[in-house]
C-alpha positions in Angstrom: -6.7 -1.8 -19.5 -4.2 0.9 -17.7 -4.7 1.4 -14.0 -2.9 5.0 -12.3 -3.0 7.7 -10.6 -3.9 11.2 -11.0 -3.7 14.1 -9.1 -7.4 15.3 -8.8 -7.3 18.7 -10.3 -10.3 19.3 -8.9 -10.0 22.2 -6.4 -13.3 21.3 -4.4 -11.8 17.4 -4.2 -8.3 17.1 -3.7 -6.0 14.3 -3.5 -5.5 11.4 -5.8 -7.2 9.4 -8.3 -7.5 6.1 -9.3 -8.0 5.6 -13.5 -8.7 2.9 -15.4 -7.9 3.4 -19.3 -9.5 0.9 -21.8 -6.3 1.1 -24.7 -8.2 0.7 -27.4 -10.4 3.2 -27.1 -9.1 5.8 -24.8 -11.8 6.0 -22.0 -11.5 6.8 -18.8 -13.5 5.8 -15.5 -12.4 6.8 -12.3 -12.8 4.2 -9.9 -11.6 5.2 -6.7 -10.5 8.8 -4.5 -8.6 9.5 -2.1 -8.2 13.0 -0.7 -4.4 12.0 0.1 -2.7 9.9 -2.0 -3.0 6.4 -3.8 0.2 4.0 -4.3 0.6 0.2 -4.7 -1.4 -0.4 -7.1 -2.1 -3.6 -7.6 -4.4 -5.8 -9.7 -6.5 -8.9 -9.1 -5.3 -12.4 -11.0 -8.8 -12.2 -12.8 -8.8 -8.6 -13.4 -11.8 -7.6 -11.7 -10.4 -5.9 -8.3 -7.7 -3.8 -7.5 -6.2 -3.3 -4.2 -4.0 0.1 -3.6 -2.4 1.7 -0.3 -4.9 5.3 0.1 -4.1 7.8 2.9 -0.3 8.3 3.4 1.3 11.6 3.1 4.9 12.8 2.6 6.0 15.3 5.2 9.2 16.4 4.0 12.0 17.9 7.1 14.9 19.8 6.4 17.8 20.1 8.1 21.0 21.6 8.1 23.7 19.7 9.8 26.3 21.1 12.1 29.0 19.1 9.8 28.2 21.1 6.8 29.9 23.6 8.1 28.1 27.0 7.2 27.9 26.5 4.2 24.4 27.1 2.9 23.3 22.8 2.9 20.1 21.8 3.5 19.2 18.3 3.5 15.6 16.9 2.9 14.3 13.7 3.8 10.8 12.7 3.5 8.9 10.8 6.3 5.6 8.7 5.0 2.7 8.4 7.2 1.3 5.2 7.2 -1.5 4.3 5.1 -4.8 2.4 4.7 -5.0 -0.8 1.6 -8.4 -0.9 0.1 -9.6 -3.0 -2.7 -12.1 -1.5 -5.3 -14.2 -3.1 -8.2 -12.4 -2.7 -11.4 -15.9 -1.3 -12.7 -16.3 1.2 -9.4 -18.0 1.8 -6.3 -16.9 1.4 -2.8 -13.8 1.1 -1.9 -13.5 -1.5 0.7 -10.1 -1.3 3.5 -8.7 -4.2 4.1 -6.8 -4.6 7.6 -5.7 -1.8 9.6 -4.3 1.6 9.3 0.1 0.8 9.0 -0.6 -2.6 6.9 1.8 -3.0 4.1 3.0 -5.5 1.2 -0.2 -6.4 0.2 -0.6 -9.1 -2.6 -3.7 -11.1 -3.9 -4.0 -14.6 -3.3 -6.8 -15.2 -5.6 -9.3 -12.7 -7.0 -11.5 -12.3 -3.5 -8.3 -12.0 -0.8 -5.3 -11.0 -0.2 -2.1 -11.3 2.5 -0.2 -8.9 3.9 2.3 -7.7 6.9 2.0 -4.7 9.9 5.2 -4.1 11.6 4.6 -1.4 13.9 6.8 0.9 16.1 9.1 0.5 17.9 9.3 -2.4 14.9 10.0 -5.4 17.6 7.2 -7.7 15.9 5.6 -8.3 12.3 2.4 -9.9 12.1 1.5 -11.5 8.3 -2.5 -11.5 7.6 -5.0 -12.9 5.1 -8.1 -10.8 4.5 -11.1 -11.3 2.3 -12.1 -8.3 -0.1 -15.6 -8.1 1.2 -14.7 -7.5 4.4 -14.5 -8.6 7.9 -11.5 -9.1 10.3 -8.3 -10.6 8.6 -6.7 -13.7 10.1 -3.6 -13.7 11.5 -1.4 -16.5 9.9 2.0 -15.8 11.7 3.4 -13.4 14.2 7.3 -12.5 14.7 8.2 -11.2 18.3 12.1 -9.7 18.9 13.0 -8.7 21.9 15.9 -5.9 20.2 14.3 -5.2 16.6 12.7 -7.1 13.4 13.8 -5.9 10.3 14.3 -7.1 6.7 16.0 -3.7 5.7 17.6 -5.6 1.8 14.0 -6.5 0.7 13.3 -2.9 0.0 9.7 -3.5 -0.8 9.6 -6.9 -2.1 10.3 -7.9 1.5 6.1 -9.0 2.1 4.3 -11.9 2.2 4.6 -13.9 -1.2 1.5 -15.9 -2.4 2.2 -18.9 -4.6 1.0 -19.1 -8.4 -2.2 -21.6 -7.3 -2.5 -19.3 -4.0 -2.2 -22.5 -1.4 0.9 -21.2 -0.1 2.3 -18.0 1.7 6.2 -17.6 1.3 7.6 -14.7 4.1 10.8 -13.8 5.7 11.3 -14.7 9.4 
């Protein structure tokens, strides 16, 4: 099977879908929506779940610097809002969020949880979580604190929690 996205082209329901295609025969079954945007998609070891970032937009500003000169320049960088993970049967239904709005780096421990790291503004802590796919409050297994700034800027984003192969250990950056 081939999990992506699609773009709903549905006017009534827009946004983004999540597809599952069985290769060898070509079906289709959409298995989650979101009326902004699904990224991060990610399965479960056994196949059954997947867990995918829902909700953030791009907002794209333009400026045009005083150093250009005045030449026509403009310059566009994109700002994502944050977004929401959820975790959704690979067969359907609801999609269940996992953590809080801003949570990021998610990766499955096993087939029922999964870890993950918030680092929000002004970015002076990071707090690394475990959470179970059917719900509940996740567990907070370690908290960073700075006084100046946290940041792991060279990780791009492979800078999250890492799970070990048997899923008794959490590796992480601190």
């Amino acid at each position: 099977r081939l999990a992506f996205v699609r773009q709903s082209g549905n006017e009534s329901e827009q946004g983004s879908d999540l597809v599952l295609r069985t290769l060898s025969s070509g079906a289709e079954v959409r298995v989650a929506h979101d009326p902004d945007s699904i990224r991060e998609i990610l399965w479960s070891p056994d196949g059954a779940h997947l867990a995918y970032t829902g909700g953030s937009k791009a907002i794209p500003h333009t400026e045009n610097p005083l150093y250009a000169g005045r030449k026509l320049i403009t310059f566009v960088s994109t700002e994502n809002t944050p977004g929401q993970i959820f975790a959704v049967s690979a067969a359907g239904g609801r999609r269940v969020p996992i953590g809080m709005e801003g949570a990021r780096e998610a990766r499955w421990i096993d087939g029922t949880h999964l870890v993950f790291d918030e680092q929000p503004s002004p970015y002076k802590q990071r707090t690394v979580y475990w959470a179970d796919i059917a719900g509940g409050a996740p567990r907070i297994l370690h908290k960073d604190i700075e006084e100046k700034f946290w940041s792991v800027s060279f990780g791009g984003s492979k800078d999250g929690p890492q799970p070990s192969p048997d899923g008794r250990w959490i590796a992480y950056l601190t």
